[in-house]
C-alpha positions in Angstrom: 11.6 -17.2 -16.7 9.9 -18.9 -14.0 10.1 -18.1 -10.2 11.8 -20.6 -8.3 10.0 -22.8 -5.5 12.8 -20.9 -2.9 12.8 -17.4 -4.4 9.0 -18.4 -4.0 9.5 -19.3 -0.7 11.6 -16.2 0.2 9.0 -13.9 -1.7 6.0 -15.2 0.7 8.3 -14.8 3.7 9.2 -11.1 2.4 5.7 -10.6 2.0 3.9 -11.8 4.6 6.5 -10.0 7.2 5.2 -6.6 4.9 1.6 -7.5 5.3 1.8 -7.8 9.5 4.2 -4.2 9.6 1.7 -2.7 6.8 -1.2 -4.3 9.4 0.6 -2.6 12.3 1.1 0.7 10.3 -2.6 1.1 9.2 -3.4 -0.1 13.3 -1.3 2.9 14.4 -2.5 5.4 12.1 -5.7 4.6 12.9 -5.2 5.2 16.6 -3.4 8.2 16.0 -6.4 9.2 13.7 -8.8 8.9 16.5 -7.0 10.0 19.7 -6.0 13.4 17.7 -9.7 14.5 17.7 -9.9 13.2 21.0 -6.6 15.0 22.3 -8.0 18.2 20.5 -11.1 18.0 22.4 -9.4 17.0 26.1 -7.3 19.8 25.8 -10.5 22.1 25.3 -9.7 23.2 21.9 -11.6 21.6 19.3 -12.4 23.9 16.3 -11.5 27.1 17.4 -12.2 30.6 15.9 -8.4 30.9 15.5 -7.5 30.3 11.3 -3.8 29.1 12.1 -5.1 26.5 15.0 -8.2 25.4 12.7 -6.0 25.1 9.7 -3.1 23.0 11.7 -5.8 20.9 12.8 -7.6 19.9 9.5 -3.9 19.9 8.0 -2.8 17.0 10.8 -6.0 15.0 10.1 -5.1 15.3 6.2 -2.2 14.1 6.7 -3.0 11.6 8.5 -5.7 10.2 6.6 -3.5 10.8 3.1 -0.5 8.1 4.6 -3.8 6.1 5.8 -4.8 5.7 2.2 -1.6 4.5 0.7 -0.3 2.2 3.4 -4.2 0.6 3.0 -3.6 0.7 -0.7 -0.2 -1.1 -0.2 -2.2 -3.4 2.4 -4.6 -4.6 -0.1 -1.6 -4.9 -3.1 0.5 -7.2 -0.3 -2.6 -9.5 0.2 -3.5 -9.7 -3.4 0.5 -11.0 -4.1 -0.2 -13.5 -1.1 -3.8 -14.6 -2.7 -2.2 -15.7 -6.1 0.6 -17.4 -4.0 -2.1 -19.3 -2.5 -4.3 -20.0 -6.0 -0.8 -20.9 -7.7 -0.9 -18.0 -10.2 1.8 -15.6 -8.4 4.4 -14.2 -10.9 2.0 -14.3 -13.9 1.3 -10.8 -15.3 -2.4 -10.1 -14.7 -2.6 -8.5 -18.2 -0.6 -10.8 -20.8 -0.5 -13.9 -18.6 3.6 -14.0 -19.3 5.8 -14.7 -16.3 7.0 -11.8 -14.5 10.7 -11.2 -14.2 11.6 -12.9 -11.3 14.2 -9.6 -10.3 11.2 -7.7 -10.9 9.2 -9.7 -8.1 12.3 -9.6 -5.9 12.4 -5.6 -6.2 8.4 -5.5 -5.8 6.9 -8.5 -4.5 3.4 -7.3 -5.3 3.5 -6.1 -8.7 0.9 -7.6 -11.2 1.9 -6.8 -14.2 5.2 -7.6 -15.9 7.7 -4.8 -17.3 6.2 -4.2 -20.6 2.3 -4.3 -19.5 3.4 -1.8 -16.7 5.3 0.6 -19.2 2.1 0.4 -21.4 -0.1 0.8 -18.4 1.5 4.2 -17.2 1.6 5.4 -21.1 -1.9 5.2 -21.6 -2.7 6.6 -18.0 -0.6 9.5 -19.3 -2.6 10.0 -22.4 -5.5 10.1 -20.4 -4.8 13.4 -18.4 
C-alpha cells in the first residue's frame, strides 16, 4: 500500500503544524526552566536548609527537564518524518524498506518502522532487560 500524493499532502500539513507547537512547547519549557531558578533566587530562597523546600525545588526542575526530553525527543522524530518527505523516502519502513500502512502514518505520522518491524523492535528490547 502506497501513501497517496494528498494523504501525503495532509500528513506534511499535520506534521509540520506538530513541529512549530512541539517548537513552541520545547521554547516554553525552556523559559520556564530558566526563570524557575531565577524566580527561586529573586524571591531570596535558593537552596535552602529546609529538606521539603530543597526537595520541591529539585523535584520542579526534574520535572521539568523530564517533559523537556520527550517533547525534544518528539521534536527530532517530527523533523526526521518531514526530512524523508523531502528526500522522497517518507512511508518506507527504515528497517525492511516495505511501505508503511498508510492508517499507520495517519495515526503516527512519524513512525519509521512499519507494524511488524515495530512489534519485533519492542520484543527484542524486551529480551534485553
Amino acid at each position: 500500500m502506497v501513501i497517496s500524493e494528498v494523504e501525503l499532502g495532509s500528513l506534511r500539513v499535520q506534521l509540520e503544524s506538530e513541529f512549530r507547537e512541539t517548537t513552541r512547547e520545547l521554547n516554553d519549557i525552556d523559559d520556564q526552566v530558566r526563570s524557575f531558578g531565577t524566580s527561586q533566587q529573586d524571591a531570596g530562597r535558593g537552596i535552602t536548609n529546609h529538606i521539603g523546600d530543597d526537595s520541591d525545588i529539585v523535584f520542579e526542575q526534574e520535572r521539568l527537564l523530564t517533559i523537556r526530553d520527550r517533547l525534544a525527543s518528539r521534536h527530532a522524530e517530527i523533523k526526521h518524518a518531514l526530512e524523508k518527505m523531502d528526500r522522497g523516502n517518507y512511508g518506507i519502513c527504515e528497517n525492511c524498506g516495505q511501505p508503511i500502512a498508510p492508517d499507520r502514518l495517519a495515526a503516527l505520522p512519524f513512525v519509521t518502522l512499519c507494524i511488524r518491524c515495530q512489534a519485533l523492535s519492542e520484543r527484542h528490547r524486551e529480551e534485553r532487560r
